[in-house]
N, CA, C and O atoms as a CHARMM CRD file, in Angstrom:
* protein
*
  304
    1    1 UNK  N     25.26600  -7.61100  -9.61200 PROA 1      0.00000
    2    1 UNK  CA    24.34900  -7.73100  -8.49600 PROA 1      0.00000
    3    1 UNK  C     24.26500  -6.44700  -7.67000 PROA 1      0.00000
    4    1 UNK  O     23.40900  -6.27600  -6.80200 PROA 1      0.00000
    5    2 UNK  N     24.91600  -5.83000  -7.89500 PROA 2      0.00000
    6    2 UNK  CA    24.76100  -4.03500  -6.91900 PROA 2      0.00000
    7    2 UNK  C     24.09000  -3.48400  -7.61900 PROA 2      0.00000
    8    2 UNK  O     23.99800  -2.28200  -7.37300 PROA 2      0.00000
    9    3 UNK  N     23.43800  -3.90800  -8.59000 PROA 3      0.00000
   10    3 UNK  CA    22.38000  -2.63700  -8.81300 PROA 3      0.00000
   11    3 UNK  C     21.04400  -3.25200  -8.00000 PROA 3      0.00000
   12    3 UNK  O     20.01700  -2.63000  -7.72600 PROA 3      0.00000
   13    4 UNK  N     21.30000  -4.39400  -7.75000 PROA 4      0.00000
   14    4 UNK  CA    19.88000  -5.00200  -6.95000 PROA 4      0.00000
   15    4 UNK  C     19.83000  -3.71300  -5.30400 PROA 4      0.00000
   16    4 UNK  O     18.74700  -3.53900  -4.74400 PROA 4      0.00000
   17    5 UNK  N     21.00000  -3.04900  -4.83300 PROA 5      0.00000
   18    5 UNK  CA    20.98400  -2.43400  -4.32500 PROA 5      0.00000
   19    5 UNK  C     20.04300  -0.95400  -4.51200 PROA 5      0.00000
   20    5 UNK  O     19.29600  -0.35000  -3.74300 PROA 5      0.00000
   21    6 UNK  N     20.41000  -0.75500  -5.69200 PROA 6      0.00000
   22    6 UNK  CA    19.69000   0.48500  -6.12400 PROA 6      0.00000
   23    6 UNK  C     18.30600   0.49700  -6.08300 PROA 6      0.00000
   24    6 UNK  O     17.62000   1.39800  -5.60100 PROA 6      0.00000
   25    7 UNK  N     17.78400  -0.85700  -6.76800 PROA 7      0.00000
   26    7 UNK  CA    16.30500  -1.08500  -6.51200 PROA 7      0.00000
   27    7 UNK  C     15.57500  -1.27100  -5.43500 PROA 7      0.00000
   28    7 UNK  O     14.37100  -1.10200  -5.24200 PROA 7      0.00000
   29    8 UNK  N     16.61000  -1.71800  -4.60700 PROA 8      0.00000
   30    8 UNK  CA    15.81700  -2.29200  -3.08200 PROA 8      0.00000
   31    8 UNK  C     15.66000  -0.82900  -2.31200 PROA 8      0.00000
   32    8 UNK  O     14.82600  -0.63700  -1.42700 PROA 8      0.00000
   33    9 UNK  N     16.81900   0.41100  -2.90300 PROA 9      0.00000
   34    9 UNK  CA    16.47600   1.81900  -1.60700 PROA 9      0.00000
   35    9 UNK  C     15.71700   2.47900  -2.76700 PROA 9      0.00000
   36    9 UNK  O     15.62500   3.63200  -2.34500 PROA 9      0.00000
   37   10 UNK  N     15.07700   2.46300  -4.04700 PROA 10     0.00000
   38   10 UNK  CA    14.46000   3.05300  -4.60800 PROA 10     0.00000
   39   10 UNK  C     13.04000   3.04000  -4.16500 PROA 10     0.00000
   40   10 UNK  O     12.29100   3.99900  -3.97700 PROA 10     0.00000
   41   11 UNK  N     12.72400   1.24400  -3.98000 PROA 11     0.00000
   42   11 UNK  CA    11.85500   0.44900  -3.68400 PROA 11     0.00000
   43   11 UNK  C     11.28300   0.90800  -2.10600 PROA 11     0.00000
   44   11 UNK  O     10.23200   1.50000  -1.85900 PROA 11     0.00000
   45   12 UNK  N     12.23300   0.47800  -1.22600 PROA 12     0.00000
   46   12 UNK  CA    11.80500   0.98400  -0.25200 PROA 12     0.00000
   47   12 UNK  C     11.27800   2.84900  -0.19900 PROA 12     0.00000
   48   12 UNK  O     10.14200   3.18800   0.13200 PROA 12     0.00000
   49   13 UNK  N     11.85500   3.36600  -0.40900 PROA 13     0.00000
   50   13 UNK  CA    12.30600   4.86400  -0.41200 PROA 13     0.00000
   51   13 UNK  C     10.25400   5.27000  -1.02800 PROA 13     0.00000
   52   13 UNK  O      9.43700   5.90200  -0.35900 PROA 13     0.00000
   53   14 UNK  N     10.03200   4.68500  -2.32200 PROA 14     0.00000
   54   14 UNK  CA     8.86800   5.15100  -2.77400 PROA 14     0.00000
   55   14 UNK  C      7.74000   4.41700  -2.44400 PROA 14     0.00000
   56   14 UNK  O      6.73400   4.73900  -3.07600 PROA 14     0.00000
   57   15 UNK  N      7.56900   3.17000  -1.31700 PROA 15     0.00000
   58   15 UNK  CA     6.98200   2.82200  -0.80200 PROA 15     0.00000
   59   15 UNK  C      6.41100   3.55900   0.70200 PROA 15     0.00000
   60   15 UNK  O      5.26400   3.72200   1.11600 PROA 15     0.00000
   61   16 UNK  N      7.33300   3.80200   1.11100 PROA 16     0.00000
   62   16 UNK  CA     7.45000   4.81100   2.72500 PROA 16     0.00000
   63   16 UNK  C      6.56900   6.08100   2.08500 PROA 16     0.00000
   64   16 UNK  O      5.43700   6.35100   2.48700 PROA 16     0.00000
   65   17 UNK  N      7.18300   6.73800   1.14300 PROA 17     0.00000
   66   17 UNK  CA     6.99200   7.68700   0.45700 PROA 17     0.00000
   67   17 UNK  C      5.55500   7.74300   0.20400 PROA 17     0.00000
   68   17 UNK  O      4.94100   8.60800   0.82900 PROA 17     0.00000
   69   18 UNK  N      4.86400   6.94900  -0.63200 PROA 18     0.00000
   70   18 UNK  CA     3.58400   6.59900  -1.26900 PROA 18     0.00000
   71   18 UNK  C      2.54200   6.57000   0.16400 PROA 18     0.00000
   72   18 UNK  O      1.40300   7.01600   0.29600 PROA 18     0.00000
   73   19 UNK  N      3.46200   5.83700   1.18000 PROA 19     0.00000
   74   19 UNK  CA     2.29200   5.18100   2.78500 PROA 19     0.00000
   75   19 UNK  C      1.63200   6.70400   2.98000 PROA 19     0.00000
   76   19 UNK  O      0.54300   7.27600   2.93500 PROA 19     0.00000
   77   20 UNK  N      3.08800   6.97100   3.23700 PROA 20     0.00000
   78   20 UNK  CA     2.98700   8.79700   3.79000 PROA 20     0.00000
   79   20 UNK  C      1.87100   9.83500   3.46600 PROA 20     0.00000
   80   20 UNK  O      1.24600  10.60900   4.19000 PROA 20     0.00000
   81   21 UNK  N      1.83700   9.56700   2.05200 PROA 21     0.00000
   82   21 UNK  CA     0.88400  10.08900   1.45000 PROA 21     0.00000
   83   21 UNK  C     -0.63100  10.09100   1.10500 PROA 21     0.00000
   84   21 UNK  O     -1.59100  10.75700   0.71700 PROA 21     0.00000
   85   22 UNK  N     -0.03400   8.51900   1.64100 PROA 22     0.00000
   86   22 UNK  CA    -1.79700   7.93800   2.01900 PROA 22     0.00000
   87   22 UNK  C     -2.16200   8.77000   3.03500 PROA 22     0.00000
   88   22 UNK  O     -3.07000   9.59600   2.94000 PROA 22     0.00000
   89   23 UNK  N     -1.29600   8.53400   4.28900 PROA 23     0.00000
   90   23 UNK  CA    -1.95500   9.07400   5.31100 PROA 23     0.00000
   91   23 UNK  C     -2.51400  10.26000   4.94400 PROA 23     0.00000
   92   23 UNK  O     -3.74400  10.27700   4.87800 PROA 23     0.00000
   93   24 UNK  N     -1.70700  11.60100   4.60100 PROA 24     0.00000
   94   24 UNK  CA    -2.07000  12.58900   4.71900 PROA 24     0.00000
   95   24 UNK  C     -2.39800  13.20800   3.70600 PROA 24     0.00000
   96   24 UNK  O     -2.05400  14.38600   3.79400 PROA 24     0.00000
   97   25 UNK  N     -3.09900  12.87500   2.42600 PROA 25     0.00000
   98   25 UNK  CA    -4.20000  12.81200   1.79700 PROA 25     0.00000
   99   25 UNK  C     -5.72500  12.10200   1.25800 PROA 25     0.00000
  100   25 UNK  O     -6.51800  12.19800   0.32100 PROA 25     0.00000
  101   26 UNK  N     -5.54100  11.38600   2.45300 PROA 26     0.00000
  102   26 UNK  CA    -6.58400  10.05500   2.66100 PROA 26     0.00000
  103   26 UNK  C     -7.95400  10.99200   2.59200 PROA 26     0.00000
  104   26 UNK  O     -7.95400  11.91000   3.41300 PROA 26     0.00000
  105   27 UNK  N     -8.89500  10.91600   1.89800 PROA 27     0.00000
  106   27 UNK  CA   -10.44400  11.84100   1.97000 PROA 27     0.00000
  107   27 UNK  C    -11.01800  12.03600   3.90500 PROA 27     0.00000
  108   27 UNK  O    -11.53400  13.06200   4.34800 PROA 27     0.00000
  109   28 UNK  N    -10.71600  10.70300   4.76600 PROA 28     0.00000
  110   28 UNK  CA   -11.04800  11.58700   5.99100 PROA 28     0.00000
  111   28 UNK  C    -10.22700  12.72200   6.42700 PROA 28     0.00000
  112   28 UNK  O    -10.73100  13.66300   7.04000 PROA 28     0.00000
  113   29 UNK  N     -8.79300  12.65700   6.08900 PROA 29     0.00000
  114   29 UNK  CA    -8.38000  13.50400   6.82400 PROA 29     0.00000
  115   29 UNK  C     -8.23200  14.78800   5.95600 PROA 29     0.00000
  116   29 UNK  O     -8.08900  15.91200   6.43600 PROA 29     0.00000
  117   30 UNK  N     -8.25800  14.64200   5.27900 PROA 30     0.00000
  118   30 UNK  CA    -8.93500  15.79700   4.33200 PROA 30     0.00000
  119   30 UNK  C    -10.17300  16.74600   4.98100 PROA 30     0.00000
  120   30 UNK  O    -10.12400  17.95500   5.21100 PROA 30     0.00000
  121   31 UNK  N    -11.06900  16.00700   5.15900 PROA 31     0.00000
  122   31 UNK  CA   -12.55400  16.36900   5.60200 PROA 31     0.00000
  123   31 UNK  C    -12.89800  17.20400   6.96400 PROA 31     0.00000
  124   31 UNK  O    -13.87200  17.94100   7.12000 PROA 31     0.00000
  125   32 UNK  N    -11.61800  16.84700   8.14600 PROA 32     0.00000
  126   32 UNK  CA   -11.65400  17.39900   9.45300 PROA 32     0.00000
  127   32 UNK  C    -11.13100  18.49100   9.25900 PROA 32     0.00000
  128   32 UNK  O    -10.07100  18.62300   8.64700 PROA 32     0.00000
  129   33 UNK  N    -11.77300  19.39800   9.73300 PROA 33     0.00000
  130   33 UNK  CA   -10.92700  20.74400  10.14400 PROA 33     0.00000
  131   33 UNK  C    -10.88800  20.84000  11.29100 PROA 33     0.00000
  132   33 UNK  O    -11.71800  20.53900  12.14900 PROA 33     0.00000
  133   34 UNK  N     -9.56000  21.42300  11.37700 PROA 34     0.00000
  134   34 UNK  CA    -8.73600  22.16700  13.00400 PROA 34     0.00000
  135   34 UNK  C     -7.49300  22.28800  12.71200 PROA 34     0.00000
  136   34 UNK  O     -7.06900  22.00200  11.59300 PROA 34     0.00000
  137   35 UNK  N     -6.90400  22.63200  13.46400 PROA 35     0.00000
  138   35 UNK  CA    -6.08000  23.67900  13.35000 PROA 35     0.00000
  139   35 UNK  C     -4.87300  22.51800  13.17000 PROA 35     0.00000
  140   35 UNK  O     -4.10800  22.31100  12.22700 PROA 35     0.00000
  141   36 UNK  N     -5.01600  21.88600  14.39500 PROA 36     0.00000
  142   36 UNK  CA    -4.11300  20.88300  14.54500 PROA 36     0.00000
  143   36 UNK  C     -4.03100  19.88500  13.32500 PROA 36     0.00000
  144   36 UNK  O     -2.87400  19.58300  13.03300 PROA 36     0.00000
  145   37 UNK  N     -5.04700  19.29100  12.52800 PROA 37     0.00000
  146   37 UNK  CA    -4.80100  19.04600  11.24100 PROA 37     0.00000
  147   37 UNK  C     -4.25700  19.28700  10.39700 PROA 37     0.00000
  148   37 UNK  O     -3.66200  18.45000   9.71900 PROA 37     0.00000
  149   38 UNK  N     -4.29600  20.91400  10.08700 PROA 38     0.00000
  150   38 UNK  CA    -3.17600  21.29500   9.44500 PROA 38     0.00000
  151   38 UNK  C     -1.93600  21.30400   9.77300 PROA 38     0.00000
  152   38 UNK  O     -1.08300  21.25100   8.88800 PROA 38     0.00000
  153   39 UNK  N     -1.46000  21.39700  11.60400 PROA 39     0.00000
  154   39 UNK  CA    -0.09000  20.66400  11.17500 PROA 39     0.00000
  155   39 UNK  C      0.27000  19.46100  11.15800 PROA 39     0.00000
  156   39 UNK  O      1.37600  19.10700  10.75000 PROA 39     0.00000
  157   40 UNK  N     -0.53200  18.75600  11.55700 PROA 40     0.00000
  158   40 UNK  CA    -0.28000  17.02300  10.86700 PROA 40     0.00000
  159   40 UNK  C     -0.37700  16.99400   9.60000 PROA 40     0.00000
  160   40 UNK  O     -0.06500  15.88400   9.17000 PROA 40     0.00000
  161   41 UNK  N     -0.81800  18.08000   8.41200 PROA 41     0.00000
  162   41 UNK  CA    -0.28400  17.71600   7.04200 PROA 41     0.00000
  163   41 UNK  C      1.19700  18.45300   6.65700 PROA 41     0.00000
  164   41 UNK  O      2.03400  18.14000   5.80900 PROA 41     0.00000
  165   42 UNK  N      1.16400  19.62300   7.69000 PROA 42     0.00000
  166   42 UNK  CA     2.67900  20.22700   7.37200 PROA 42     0.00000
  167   42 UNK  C      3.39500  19.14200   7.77700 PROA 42     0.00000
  168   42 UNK  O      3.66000  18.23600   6.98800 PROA 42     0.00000
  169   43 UNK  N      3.73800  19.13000   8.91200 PROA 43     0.00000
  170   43 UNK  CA     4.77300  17.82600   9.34200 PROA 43     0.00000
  171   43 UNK  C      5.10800  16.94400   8.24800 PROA 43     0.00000
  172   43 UNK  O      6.20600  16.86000   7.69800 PROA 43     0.00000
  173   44 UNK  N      3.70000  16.07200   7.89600 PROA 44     0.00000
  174   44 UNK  CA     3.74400  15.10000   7.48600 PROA 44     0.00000
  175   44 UNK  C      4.68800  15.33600   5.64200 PROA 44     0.00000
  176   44 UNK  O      5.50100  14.59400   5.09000 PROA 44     0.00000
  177   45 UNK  N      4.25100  16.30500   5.31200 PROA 45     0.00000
  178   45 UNK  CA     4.43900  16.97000   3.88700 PROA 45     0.00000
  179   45 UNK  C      6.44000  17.30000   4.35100 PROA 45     0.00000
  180   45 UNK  O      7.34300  17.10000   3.53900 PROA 45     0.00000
  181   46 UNK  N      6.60100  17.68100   5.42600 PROA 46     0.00000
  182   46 UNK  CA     7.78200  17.69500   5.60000 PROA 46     0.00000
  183   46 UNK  C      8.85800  16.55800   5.58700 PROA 46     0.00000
  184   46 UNK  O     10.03800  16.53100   5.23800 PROA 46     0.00000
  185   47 UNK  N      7.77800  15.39400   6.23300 PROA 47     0.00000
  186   47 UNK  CA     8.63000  13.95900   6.78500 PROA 47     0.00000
  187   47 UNK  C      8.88000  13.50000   5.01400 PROA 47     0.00000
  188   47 UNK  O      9.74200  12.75900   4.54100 PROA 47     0.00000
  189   48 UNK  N      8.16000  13.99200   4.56200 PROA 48     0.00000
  190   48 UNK  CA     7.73100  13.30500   2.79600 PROA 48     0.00000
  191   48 UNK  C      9.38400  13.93100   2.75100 PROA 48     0.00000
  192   48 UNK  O     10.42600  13.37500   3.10000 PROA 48     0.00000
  193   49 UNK  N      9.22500  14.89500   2.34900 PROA 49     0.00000
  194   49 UNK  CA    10.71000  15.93900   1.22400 PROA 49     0.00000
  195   49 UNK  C     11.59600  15.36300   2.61900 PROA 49     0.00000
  196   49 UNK  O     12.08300  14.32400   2.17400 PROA 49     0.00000
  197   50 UNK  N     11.88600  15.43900   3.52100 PROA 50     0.00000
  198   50 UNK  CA    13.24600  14.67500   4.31200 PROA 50     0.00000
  199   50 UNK  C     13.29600  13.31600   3.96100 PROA 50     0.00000
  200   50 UNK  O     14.36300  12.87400   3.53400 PROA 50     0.00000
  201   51 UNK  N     12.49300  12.71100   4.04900 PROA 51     0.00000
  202   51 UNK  CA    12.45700  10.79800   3.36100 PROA 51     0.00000
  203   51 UNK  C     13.22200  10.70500   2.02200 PROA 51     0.00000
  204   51 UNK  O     14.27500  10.15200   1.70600 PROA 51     0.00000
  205   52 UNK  N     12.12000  11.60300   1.20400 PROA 52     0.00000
  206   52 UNK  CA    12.75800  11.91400  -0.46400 PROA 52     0.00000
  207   52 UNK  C     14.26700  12.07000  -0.34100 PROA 52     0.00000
  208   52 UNK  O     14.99400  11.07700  -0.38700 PROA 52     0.00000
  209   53 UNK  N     14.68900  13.14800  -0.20400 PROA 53     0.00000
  210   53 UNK  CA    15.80600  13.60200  -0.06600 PROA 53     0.00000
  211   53 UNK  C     16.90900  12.79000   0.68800 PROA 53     0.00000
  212   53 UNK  O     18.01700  12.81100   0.15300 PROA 53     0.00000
  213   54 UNK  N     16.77200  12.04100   1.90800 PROA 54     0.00000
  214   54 UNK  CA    17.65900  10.31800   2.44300 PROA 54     0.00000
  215   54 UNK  C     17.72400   9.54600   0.81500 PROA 54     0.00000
  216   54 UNK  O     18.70600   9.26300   0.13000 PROA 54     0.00000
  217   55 UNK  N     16.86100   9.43400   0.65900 PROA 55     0.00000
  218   55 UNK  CA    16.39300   8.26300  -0.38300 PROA 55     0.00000
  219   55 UNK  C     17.46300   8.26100  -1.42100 PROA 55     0.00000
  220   55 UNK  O     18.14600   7.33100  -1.84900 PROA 55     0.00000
  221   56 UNK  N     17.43600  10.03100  -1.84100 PROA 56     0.00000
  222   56 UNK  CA    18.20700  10.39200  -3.74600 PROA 56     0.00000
  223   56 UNK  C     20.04100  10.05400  -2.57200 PROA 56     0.00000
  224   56 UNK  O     21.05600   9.40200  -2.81600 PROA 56     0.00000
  225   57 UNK  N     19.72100  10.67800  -1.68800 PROA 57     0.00000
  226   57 UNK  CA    21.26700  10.68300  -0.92000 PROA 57     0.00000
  227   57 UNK  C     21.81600   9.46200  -0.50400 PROA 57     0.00000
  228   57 UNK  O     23.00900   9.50700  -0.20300 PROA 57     0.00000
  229   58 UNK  N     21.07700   8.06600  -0.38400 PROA 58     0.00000
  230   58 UNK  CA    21.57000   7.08700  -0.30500 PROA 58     0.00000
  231   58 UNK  C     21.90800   6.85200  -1.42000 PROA 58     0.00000
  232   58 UNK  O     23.13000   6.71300  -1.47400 PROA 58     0.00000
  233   59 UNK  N     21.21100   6.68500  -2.76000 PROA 59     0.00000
  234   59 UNK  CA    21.49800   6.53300  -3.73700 PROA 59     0.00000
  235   59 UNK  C     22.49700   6.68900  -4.49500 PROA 59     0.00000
  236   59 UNK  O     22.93900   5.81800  -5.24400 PROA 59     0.00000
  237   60 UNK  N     23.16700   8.39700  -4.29600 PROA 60     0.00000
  238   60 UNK  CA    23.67400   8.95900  -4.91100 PROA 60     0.00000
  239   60 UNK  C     24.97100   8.44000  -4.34700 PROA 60     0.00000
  240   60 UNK  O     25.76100   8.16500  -5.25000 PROA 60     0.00000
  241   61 UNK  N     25.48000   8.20100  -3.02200 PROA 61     0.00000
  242   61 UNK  CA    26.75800   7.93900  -1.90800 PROA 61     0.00000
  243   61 UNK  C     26.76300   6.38400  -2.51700 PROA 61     0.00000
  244   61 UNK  O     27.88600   5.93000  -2.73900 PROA 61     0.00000
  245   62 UNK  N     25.82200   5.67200  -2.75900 PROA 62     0.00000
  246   62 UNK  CA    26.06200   4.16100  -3.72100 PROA 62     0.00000
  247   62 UNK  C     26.60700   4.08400  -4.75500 PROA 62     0.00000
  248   62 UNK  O     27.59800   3.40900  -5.03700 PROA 62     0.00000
  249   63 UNK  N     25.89700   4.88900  -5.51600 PROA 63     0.00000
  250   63 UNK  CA    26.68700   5.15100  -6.88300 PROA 63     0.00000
  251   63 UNK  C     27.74900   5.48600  -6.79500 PROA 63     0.00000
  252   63 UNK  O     28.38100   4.88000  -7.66100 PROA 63     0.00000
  253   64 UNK  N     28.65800   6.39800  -6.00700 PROA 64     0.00000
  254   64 UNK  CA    29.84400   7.12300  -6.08900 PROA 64     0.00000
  255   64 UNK  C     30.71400   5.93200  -5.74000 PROA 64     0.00000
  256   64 UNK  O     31.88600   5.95800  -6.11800 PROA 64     0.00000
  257   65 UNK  N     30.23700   4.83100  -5.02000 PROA 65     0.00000
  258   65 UNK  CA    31.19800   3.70900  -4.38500 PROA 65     0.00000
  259   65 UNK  C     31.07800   2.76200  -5.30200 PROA 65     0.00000
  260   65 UNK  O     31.78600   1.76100  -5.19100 PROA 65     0.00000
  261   66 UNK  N     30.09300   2.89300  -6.47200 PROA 66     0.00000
  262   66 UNK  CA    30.08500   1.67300  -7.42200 PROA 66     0.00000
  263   66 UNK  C     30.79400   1.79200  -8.71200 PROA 66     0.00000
  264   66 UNK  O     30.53300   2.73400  -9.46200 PROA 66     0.00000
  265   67 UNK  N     31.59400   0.98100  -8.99200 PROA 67     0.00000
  266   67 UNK  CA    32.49100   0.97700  -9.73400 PROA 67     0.00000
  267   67 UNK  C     32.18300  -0.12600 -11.42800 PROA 67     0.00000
  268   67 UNK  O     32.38400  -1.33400 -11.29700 PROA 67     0.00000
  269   68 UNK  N     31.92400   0.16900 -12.23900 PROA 68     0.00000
  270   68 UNK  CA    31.22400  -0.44100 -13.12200 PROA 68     0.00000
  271   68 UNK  C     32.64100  -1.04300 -14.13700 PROA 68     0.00000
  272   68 UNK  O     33.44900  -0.28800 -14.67800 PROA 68     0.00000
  273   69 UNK  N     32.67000  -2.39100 -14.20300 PROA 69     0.00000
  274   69 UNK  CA    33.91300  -2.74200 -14.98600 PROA 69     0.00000
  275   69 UNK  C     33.32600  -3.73200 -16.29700 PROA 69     0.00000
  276   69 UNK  O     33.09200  -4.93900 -16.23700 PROA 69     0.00000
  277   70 UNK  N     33.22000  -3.11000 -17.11100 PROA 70     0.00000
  278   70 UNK  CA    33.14100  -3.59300 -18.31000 PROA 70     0.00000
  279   70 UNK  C     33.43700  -5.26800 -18.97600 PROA 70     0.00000
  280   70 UNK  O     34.50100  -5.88000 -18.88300 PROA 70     0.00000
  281   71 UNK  N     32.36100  -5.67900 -19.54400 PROA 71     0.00000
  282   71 UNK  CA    33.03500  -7.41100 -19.90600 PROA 71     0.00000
  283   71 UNK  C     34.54200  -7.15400 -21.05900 PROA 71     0.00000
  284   71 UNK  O     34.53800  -6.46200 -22.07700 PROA 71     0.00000
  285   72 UNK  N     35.58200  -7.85400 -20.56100 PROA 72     0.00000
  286   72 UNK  CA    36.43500  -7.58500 -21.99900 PROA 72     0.00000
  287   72 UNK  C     35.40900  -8.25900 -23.30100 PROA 72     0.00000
  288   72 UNK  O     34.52900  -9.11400 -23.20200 PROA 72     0.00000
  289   73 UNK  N     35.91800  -7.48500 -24.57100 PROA 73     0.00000
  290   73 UNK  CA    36.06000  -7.37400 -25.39200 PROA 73     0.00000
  291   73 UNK  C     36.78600  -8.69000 -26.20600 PROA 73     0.00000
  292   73 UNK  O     37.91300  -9.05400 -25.87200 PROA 73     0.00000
  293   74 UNK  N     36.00800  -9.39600 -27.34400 PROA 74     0.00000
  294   74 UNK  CA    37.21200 -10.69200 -27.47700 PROA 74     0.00000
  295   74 UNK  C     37.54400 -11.79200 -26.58200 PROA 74     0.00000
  296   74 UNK  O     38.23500 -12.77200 -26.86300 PROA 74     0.00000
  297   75 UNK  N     36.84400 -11.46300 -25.21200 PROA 75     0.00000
  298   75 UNK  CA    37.67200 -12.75100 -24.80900 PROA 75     0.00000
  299   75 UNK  C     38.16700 -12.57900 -23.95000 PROA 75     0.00000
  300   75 UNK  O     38.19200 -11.42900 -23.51300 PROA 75     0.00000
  301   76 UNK  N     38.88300 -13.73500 -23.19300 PROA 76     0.00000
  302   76 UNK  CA    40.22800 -13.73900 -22.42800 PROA 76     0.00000
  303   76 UNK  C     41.55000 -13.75100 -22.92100 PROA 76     0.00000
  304   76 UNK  O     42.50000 -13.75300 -22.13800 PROA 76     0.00000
């Protein structure tokens, strides 16, 4: 049942991820120019790779605590 863990911060992680991206490649906001637009896509392009990067790092600090024990072999 701990890998249901893995799926649920993968899950979440590329959902946030995907929203994000809506926003800030959505065709209106594409379409406006100013100045200030462009840094609402830097930011936003930033919040993306810091999200990403939580995401692999939760992951990775799970795995290191998960301990995988094998069914015996034969039996009891």
């Amino acid at each position: 049942m701990d890998w249901l863990i893995y799926v649920a911060v993968f899950v979440v992680g590329a959902l946030v991820v995907t929203g994000i991206f809506y926003l800030t490649f959505n065709p209106r906001m594409l379409a406006t120019e100013s100045g200030e637009v462009d840094l609402v896509l830097i930011g936003r392009t930033l919040l993306m790779i810091v999200l990403t990067s939580v995401a692999v790092a939760a992951m990775l600090m799970l795995g290191r605590y998960y301990v995988y024990t094998p069914p015996a072999i034969g039996g009891p």
